[in-house]
N, C-alpha and C positions, 0 to 999 in steps of 0.2 A: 388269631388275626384280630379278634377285636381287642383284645392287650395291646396289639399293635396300635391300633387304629387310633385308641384312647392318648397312648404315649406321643403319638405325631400329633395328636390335634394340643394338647401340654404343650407341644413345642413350640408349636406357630402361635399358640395363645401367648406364651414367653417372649418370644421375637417380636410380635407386634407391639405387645407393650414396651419391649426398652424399645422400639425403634421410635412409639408415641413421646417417650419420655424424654429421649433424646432429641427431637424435635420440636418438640413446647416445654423444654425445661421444666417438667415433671419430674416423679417419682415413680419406681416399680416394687412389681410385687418381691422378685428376686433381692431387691434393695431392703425391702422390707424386711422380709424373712432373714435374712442374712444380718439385721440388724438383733430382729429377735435371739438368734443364735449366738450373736456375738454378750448380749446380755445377759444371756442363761449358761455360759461356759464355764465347766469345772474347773477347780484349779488342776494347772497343768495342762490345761487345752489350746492354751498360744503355745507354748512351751511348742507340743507334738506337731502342731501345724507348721510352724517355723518349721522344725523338726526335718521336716515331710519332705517341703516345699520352698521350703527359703522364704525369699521377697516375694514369693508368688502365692501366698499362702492365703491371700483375698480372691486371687483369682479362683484357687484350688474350691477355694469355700464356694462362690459363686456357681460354680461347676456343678458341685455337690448337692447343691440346691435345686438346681435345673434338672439335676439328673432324678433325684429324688421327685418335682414336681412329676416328671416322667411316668414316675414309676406310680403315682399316687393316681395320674389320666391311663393307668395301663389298666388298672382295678377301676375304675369307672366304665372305660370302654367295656372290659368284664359285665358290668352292671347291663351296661346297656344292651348287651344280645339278648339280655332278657326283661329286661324295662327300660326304655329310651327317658320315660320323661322323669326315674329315680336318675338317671347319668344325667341330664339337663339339669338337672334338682342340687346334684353333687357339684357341677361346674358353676354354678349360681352362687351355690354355701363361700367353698374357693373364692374364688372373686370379692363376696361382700370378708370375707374374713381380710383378703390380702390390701382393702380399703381400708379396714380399720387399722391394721396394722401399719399403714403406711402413714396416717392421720399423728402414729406417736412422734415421726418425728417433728420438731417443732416450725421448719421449715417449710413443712408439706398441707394445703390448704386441701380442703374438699373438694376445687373446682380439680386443682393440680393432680391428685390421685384419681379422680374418676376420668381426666383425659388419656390417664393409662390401663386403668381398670375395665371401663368400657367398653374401647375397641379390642383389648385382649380376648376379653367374654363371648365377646360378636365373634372372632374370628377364631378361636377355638371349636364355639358350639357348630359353625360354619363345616370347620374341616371334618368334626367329629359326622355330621349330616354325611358331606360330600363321601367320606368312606366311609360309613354304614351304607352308604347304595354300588360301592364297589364291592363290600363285604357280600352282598345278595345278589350279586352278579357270578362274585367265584364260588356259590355255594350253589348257581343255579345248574342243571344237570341237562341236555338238547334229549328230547325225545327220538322215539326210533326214527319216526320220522324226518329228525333233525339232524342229519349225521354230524359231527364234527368237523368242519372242514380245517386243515391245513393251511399256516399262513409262513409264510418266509421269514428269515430271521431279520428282526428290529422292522419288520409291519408291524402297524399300527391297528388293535383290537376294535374292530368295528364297536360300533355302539349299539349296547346291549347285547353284546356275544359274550358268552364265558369269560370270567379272566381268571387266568391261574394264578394259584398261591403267590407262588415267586413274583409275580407281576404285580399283585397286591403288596407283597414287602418292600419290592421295590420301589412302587408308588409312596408309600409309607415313609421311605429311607429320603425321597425329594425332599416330603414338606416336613421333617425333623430339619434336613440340611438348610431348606430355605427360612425354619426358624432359627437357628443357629448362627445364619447367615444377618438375619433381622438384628436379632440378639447384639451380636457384635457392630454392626454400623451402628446399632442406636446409642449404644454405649462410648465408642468412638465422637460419634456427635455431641452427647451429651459431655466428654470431657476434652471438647474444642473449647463447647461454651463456659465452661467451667474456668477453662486455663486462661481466659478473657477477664482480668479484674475491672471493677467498673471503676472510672476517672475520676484519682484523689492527687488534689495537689497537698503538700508534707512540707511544711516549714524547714527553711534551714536548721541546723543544729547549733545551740550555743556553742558550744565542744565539741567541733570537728576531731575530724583524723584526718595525718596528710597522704596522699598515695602509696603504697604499698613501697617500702624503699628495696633499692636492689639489690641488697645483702640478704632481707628476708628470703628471697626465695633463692635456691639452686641454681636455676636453670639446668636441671637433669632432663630430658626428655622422656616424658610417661610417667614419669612422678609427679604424685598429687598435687595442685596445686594450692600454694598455702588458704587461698581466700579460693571455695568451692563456689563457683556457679550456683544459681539461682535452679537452672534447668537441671541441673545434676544433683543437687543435694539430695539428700536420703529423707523417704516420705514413712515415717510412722506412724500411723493412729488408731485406731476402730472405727473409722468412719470408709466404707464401702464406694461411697462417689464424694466427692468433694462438695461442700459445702459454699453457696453464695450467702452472703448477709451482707445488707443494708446496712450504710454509716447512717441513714437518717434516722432509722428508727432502734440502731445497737445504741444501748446503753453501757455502762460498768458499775456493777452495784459492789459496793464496799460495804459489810459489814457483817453483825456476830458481835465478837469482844472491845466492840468499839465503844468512842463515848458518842460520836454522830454521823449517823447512816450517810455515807455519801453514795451518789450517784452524778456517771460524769456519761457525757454524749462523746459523739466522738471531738468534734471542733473544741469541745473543753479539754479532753484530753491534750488534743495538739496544739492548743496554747499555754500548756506547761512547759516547763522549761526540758529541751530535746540535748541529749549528748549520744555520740559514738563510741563503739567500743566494738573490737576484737573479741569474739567468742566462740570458742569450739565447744560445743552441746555433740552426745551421745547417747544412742538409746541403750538399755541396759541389755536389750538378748543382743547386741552387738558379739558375735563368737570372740574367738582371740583369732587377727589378721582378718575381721571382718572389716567392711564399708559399710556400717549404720554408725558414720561418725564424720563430722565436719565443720571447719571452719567458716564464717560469716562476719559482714563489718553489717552489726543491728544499731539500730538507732530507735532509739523510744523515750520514756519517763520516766526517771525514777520509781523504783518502787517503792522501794523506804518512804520518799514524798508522799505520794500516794498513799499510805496507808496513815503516816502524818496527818496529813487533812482528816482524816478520820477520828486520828486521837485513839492507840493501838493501850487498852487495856492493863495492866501488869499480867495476868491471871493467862494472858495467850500466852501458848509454847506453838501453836501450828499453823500457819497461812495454808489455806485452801483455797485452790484454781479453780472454778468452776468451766465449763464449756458450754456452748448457748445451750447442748443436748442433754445435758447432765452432768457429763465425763467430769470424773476430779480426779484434783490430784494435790498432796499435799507434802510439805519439810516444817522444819523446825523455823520460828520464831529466830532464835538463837544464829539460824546460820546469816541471816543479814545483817548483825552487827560484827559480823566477823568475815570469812571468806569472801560472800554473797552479796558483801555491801552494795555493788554496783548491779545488781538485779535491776532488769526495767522491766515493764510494758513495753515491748518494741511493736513499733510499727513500720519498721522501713526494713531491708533485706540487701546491702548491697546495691545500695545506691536506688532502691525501687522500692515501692509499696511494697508490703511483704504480700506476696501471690496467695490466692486462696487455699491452693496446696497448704500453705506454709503458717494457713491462720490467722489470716486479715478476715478484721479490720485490726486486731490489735492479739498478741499473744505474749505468755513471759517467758524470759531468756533469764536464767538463773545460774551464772557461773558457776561451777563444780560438784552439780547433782547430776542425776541422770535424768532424762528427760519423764519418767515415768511420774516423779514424785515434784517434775518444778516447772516442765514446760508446755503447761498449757494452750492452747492453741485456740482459736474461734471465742477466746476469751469474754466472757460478761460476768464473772463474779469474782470479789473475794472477801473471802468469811475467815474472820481470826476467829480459834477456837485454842483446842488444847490439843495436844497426842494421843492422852487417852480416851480422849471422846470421839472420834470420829477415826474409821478408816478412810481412805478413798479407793477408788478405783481396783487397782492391781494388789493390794494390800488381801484383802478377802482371799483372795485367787493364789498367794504361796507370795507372794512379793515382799521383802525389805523392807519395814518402813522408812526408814533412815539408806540414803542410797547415794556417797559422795562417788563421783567417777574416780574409776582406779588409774594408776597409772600405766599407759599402754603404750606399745610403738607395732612397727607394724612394718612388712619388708611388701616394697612393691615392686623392686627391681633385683636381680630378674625374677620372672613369671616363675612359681610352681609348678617345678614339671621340662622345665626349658632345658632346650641343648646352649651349652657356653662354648666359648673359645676357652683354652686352659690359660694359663698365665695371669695377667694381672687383669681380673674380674672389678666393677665397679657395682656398688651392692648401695641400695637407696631407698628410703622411705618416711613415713611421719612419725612421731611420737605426740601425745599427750600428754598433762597433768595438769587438768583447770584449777585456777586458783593458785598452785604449788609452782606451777613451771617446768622446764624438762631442765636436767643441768649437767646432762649427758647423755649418749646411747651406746651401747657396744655392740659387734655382732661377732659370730665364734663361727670357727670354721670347723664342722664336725668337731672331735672334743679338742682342739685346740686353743690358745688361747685368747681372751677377749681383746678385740680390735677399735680402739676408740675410734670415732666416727664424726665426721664433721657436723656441725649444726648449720643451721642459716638463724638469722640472728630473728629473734624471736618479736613477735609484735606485740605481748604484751604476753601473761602469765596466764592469762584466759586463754591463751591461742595455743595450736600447735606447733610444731616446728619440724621443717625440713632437715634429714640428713644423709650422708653417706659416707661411703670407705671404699675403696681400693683393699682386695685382698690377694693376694699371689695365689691361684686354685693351680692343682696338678690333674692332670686327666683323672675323669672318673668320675663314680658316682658321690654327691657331698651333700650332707646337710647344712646349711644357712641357722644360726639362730640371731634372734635380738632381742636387747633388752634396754629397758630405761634408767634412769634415775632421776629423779624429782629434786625440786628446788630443797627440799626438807634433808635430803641427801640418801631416802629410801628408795632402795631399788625394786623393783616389780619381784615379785617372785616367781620360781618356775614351777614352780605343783600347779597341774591343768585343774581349772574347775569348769564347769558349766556357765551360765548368766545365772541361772538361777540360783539362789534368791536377790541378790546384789550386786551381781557382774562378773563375767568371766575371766578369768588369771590364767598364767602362765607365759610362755615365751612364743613368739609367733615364729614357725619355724617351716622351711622349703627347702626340697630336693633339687638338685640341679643337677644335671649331667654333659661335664666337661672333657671335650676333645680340642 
């Protein structure tokens, strides 16, 4: 029981603090810890978590955390049957530990972590009080004189009568669920205000683009759409809650192999000269026939410009991303005077400030890498160096260094798994190949042969493109494959590999079964 006792009061300490954090746009301990974890990961431990978990694999972590605080207030409770004020002592330590750890990130002030630390402490040490005197209640025993009396079922245990076990777990099982319950609103709340960017007016663009024309897209219905939503794009990072920053006091420091250290505010940035472009960015554990991949019309700076003003070295081969937190990420020198010309600083997303999701106030969009080694996010540094002096980020951990997006397509119509009508079946989806272009798709009908497939006319060679086919299925069970070919005129190959270490290959391939 007092394992128990320990672990419910862990919980309601948890729930109070994200609900604190999520109401004064704080920080929590769970945030923290989870940050810790994410910083200390062996290589191969995104890898298993995806793995595990999918897209969910932040939350899974989160879970894990909570469940583990748990388990750390179950061994205190422990403590406490026999020393209350070592278990007072122990939940004290916790608390200033999960301060300090909240203080690393660079967004979280003293006041901001102690309006969640605090009340967590209070109301932990609270529950753990309130059951240790339920604990002395079920262990108290009625004298002869005291017979036990009998109560109806779901009466209510007078006060200071016996309570049994089960009544005690039960009790126990409430204030887990009502921290669990905490947990979640405050977390809910904290990413309303989150998803609220605060009000930036964005210059027009020297170099527009005109509306999406209507050959680009199909018009298939439930087929992706070429230019992805803002609310739907795919969210990668290591960052556990979203991050706000301030355009008054974001900087972008430029330097390393430079000949003079620039730094630009944000208003200098956006009086550089702004263009549009067409861009499909993917993240690298994208499986084969995954969605961690999507189209956008970004709008930003030059990077090339940008590193210009600086006056880029001979002796650099590496542009390195910095993130306000640390995060890096680094490619070759080499790839901007070639594929990556059109690399920006973007700050716009599809006609809008790019949403804090998405790494406003400014992040880079780097046609034809993967996002691991080019698309930094919450952007405030970059440092030309070399390849062999510096890793970044995923690089330590099993990753790539050198990481161009492979060439992909991908079947979204019909669904995996789906019953068809037999006869002439319509088969539909996107292909990839930034920078290169797509310059065909096929799809195979079981070992049949390949069925060229219409394109929708492409928005630029950065972008994806829509396609589809008509194939005659006969009842029964059939495999779908597809595949691409690139402007270079290389076609994708079919040997399945992993993401790991540079991206995953082969054919995206679905079952259908037609009557």
């Amino acid at each position: 029981m007092w394992f128990a006792a320990g672990a419910g009061a862990v919980a309601v300490a948890l729930g109070v603090g994200e609900l604190a954090a999520g109401l004064l746009d704080g920080s929590s301990i769970i945030v923290a810890v989870g940050a810790l974890v994410i910083s200390l990961q062996p290589p191969g431990g995104k890898d298993l978590m995806v793995e595990l978990f999918g897209t969910n694999d932040k939350l899974a972590l989160e879970i894990m955390i909570a469940v583990g605080g748990m388990l750390v207030g179950g061994l205190l409770g422990v403590v406490a049957q026999r020393e209350r004020r070592a278990a007072t002592a122990g939940f004290l330590v916790i608390a200033v530990a999960g301060y300090v750890l909240m203080l690393q990130d660079p967004l979280t002030t003293p006041f901001s972590a102690a309006i969640s630390v605090v009340p967590a402490a209070i109301a932990g040490l609270w529950t753990l009080d309130l059951l240790s005197g339920l604990i002395a209640r079920t262990e108290s025993k009625p004298t002869a004189a005291e017979p036990v009396a009998t109560e109806p079922a779901g009466h209510l245990t007078p006060a200071g009568a016996p309570l049994a076990r089960r009544s005690f777990l039960a009790i126990v099982a409430v204030f887990v669920a009502a921290g669990s319950f905490l947990a979640v609103l405050g977390r809910f709340l904290g990413s309303r205000v989150a998803s609220v960017g605060p009000p930036v007016s964005i210059p027009s663009a020297g170099e527009t683009l005109p509306p999406v024309p209507a050959e680009a897209d199909l018009g298939v219905a439930g087929l992706s759409p070429i230019v992805v939503p803002n609310e739907d794009f795919y969210r990668i990072d290591t960052r556990l809650t979203i991050p706000q920053l301030d355009t008054a006091t974001w900087r972008l420091r430029v330097h390393g192999m430079v000949d003079n250290e620039v730094t630009l505010a944000y208003d200098e940035l956006l009086a550089m000269p702004l263009y549009e472009r067409y861009v499909t960015i993917a993240c690298v554990s994208n499986e084969v026939g995954g969605h961690l991949v999507g189209n956008a019309k970004w709008k930003g700076v030059s990077l090339v410009s940008v590193l210009d003003s600086a006056g880029v070295q001979a002796g650099a081969t590496q542009v390195v991303g910095r993130s306000f937190d640390g995060w890096t990420c680094g490619f070759p020198t080499q790839h901007l005077s070639g594929a990556g010309s059109e690399a920006m600083v973007a700050v716009e997303m599809n006609g809008e400030p790019l949403p804090a999701s998405h790494g406003f106030p400014a992040r880079l969009i780097v046609p034809g890498l993967y996002g691991y080694v080019s698309a930094t996010k919450w952007l405030t540094e970059i440092e030309m160096t070399t390849l062999e002096s510096f890793d970044a980020y995923w690089v330590p951990l099993g990753w790539a260094k050198q990481a161009p997006i492979l060439t992909q397509s991908r079947i979204d119509l019909p669904r995996n798994g789906s019953s068809v009508a037999a006869g002439s079946l319509t088969v539909a989806g996107v292909a990839w190949a930034p920078t290169r272009g797509v310059s065909g798709v096929e799809v195979q009908l079981d070992d049949g042969a390949w069925s060229q497939a219409e394109l929708s006319v492409p928005l630029s060679d950065y972008a994806w493109v829509q396609w589809r086919v008509a194939l005659d299925v006969p009842p029964g069970a059939h495999m779908l494959s597809v595949r691409a070919t690139d402007g270079t005129g290389e076609t994708q190959t079919a040997e399945r590999t992993r993401p790991a270490p540079d991206g995953a290959r082969g054919y995206h391939q679905i079952q259908v079964n037609a009557a």
